[in-house]
Residue, then its C-alpha position, 0 to 999 in steps of 0.5 A: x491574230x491581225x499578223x497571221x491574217x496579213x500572212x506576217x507569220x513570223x510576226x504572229x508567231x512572235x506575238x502568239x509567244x509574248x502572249x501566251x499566258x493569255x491564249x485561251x482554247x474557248x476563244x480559239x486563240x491558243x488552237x490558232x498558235x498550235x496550228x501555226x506552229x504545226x504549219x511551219x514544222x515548229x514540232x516540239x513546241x507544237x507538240x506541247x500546246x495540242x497536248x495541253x488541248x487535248x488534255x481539255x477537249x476530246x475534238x478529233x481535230x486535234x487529236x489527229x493532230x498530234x498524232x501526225x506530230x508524234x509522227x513527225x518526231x519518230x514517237x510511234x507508240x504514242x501516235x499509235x495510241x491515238x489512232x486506237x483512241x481514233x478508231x483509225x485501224x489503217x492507219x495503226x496497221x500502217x505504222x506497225x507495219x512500216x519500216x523506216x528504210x535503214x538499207x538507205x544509209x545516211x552517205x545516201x541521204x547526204x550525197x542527195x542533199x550535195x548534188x540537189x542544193x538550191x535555195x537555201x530557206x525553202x523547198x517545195x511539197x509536191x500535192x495532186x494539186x501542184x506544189x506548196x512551199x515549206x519555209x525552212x532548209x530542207x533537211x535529212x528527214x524530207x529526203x529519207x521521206x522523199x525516197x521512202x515515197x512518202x512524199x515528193x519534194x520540189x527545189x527551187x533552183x536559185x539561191x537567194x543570190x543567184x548562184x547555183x550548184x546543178x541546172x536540168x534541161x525539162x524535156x516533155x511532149x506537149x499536153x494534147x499528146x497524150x493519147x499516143x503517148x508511146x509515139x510522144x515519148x519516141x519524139x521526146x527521147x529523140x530530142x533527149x539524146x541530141x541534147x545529151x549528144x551535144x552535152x558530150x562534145x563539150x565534155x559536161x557531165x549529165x544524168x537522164x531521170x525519167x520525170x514520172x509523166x510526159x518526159x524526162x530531166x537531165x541533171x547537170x551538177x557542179x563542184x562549187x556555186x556558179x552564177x546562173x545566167x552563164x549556165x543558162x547561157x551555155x544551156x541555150x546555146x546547146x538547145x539552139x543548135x539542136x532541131x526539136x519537134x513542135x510537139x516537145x517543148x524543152x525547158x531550162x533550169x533554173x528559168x531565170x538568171x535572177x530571183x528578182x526578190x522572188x522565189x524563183x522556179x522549182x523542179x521536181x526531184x528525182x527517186x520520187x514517186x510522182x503525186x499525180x501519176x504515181x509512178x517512180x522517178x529513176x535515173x535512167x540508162x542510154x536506153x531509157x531503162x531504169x538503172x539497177x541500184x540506183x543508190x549506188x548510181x546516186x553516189x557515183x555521180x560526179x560533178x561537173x568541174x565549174x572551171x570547166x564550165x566557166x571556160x565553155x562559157x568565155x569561148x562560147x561568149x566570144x564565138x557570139x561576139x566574133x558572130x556579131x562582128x561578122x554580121x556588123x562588118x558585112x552590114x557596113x559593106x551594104x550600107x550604101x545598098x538600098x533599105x530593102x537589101x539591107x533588110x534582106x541581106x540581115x535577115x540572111x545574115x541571122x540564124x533562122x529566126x524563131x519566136x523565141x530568138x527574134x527580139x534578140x535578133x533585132x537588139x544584135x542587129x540594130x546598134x542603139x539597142x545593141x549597145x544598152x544590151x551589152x551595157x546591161x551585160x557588163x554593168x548590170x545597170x541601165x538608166x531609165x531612157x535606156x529602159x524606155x528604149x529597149x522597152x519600147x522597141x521590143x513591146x509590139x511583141x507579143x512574147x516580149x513580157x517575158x523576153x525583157x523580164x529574163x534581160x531585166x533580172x540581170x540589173x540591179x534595180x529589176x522589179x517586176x512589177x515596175x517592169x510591167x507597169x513601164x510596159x504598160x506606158x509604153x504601150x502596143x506601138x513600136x519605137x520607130x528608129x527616129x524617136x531613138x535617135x532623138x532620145x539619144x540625142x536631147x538626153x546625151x546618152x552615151x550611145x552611138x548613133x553613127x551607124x544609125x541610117x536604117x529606112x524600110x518601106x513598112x509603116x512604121x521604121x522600126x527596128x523591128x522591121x530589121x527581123x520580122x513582117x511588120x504588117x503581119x506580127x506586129x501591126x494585129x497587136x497595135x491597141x487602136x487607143x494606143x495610136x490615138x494617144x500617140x496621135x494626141x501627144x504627138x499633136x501636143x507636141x508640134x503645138x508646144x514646137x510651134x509656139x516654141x519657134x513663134x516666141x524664137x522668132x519673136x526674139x529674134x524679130x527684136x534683136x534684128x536692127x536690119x531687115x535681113x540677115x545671112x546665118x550660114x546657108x540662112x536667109x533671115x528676114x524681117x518683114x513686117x514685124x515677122x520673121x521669114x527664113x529661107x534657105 
């Protein structure tokens, strides 16, 4: 009972078995076995305990229980005879009514389970309320269920090592829309057909499905498991090069490249029944118009060749680097401009920045950052002065939580949380590009610093100043204790400099057997006991 109330459900499933001699219906212990199993689909287990208590007690509860059990295990008769014992005349006329769709043949079923495979350990039940996880492999029966509309299931994309085998742009009006909804879903199909218009001209394979309430999926499915991030990669790229009206949103899937030890996110299935709205999920035509059988639609879907696709991926990565080098190259030709051109000639170089590209810009665009980022590409492992760097440049943002969640989930040693708390002692002030060359330099970093010679006119010299108004994005989000604490550690630290160079002197005033000395361009006396330097 201690595991099931820690939410240690295999434990407590284990120890319910041990003991199970002991369990009792007067204490509640044996009930609490039955529901457990119940819960986690355990059927014929479950089935044997409820019949044992209801053999003793006549509790509703229970009885509706198994019912729901012999209903699960395709014994109809014996549910029915309950639900008579129950009184519950709907639900006996439904049972005797319904009939198990036999025209979806079981090639329906396994085509299904083959284009939507994500993880492998759990899917999802969708509930007027939001969707609840069922820990276990997702099997013929929830599909026969889902297609039957009797339940709506949800998949979580990832699977626990990070590959997939289909992704889905999410395409929606904005909540607050919904009063013109006919208007809202114009705008929606519009950014549908220039996605599935860019879609074309590389030559990927999409399905449109109308997502049962304020929009619409396209589903991208592949031959064989690839890695998340190049997906994600090409799919981010398609949607930058389209416009999108402020009033759609449009989602990727999966949404991270990384599980993070997590479950990841899900995504509702298609030829469902919406719980909220109750309308059907179907596939959809160029004209927005469900398709006319959509089983056979279903099995006539082909896979996106993954060869394909890791080829787009390689030319679309060098497309950005060849970029990339364009932009350094052309910054090197401005480095003996003044800081304002520079900064201005940048910001003329870099696409037209939005919220959701500008920290990236800043990291393509400023060198030290530049290389961790790549370093993190190539090796998926970065050392924590690194951490600190990236962290501190990008936290004064305020969409900077997820933007470093996304880049950190490709190291090794991502952790959430740990994440969250270097961002919170890290703090609201920018680093300033002084502070990095200094980390590089006391801690040896194998980082770069030669092209390092960025001065801007704002308050702070911060990388940030390279892509975004410092005074108006950044500075409103400084915490005013933050600057205080920075204010106090920054005093510590000229206080111990201060002693550090009176105790050099003082060893320098002793190993001086003349008064003056030259070193270099120095001019070293000794007066007095006291050390002058002059240069």
């Amino acid at each position: 009972m201690k595991a099931e109330d820690d939410f240690d459900f295999a434990k407590a499933l284990e120890y319910y078995e041990k003991a199970f001699d002991e369990l009792s219906i007067e204490d509640g212990s044996l009930q609490r076995y039955a529901n457990l199993l119940f819960e986690f689909q355990e059927y014929e287990k479950a089935k044997e305990i409820f019949e044992i208590i209801v053999q003793k007690t006549n509790h509703s509860e229970y009885l509706e229980k198994l019912a729901q059990i012999y209903e699960e295990l395709e014994l109809k008769d014996q549910a029915i005879n309950i639900y008579e014992r129950l009184g519950q005349i709907d639900r006996i006329s439904q049972l005797k009514n319904q009939k198990r769709t036999s025209q979806i043949d079981d090639i329906v079923i396994k085509k299904f389970l083959d284009l939507f495979s994500g993880r492998e350990d759990v899917f999802a039940i969708q509930m007027d309320e939001g969707y609840y996880p069922v820990r276990l492999p997702m099997k013929e029966k929830d599909v026969l269920e889902h297609l039957n509309g009797e339940k709506t299931l949800g998949l979580y994309v990832l699977r626990s090592d990070n590959n997939i085998k289909f992704a889905a742009f999410d395409i929606d009006f904005k909540k607050g829309f919904e009063n013109n909804y006919q208007s809202a879903l114009r705008l929606c199909r519009q950014s549908v057909m220039n996605i599935c218009e860019k879609l074309k001209i590389e030559n990927i394979k999409y399905h449109v499905e109308f997502s049962g309430n304020r929009g619409y999926h396209i589903w991208i499915f592949f031959d064989r498991w690839l890695q998340a991030y190049k997906v994600r990669f090409i799919l981010r790229k398609i949607v930058e090069s389209i416009s999108i009206d402020d009033q759609i949103s449009v989602e990727i899937f999966p949404k991270q490249s990384d599980t993070g030890g997590g479950l990841g996110n899900l995504i509702k299935l298609p030829l469902g029944i919406h719980r909220k709205t109750k309308n059907r999920c179907p596939f959809v035509d160029e004209n927005f118009e469900p398709v006319h059988n959509q089983y056979d639609y279903l099995l006539k879907i082909e896979p996106n060749d993954s060869d394909v696709i890791e080829k787009l991926y390689k030319e679309f990565s060098q497309e950005q680097n060849l970029d990339l080098q364009a932009t350094k190259q052309k910054q090197k030709n401005i480095d003996a401009k003044p800081s304002s051109q520079v900064k201005r000639v940048l910001r003329q170089e870099i696409k037209p920045i939005t919220r959701s590209n500008l920290l990236n810009t800043m990291i393509q665009a400023c060198y030290p950052l530049k290389q961790i980022y790549e370093k993190i590409q190539k090796l998926g492992y970065i050392n924590e002065d690194e951490e600190y760097i990236i962290i501190a440049a990008c936290v004064a943002m305020e969409n900077s939580k997820e933007f470093l969640s996304d880049l950190f989930k490709k190291t090794i040693n991502y952790s959430q949380s740990r994440l969250h708390a270097l961002m919170n002692r890290v703090g609201t002030i920018p680093i300033t590009c002084e502070e990095i060359k200094r980390i590089i330099l006391s801690k040896s970093l194998a980082l770069n610093i030669d092209q390092c010679n960025c001065k801007f006119n704002e308050v702070l010299n911060t990388p940030l100043c390279l892509v975004t108004n410092l005074d108006f994005f950044v500075l409103p989000n400084i915490d005013l204790r933050d600057i205080v604490r920075k204010i106090m550690d920054k005093t510590k630290e000229k206080a111990e400099l201060e002693n550090q160079i009176r105790t050099l002197k003082n060893l320098l005033a002793q190993k001086m057997t003349v008064d003056e000395i030259n070193i270099e361009d120095l001019i070293i006396r000794k007066k007095d006991g006291e050390i002058q330097i002059i240069i």
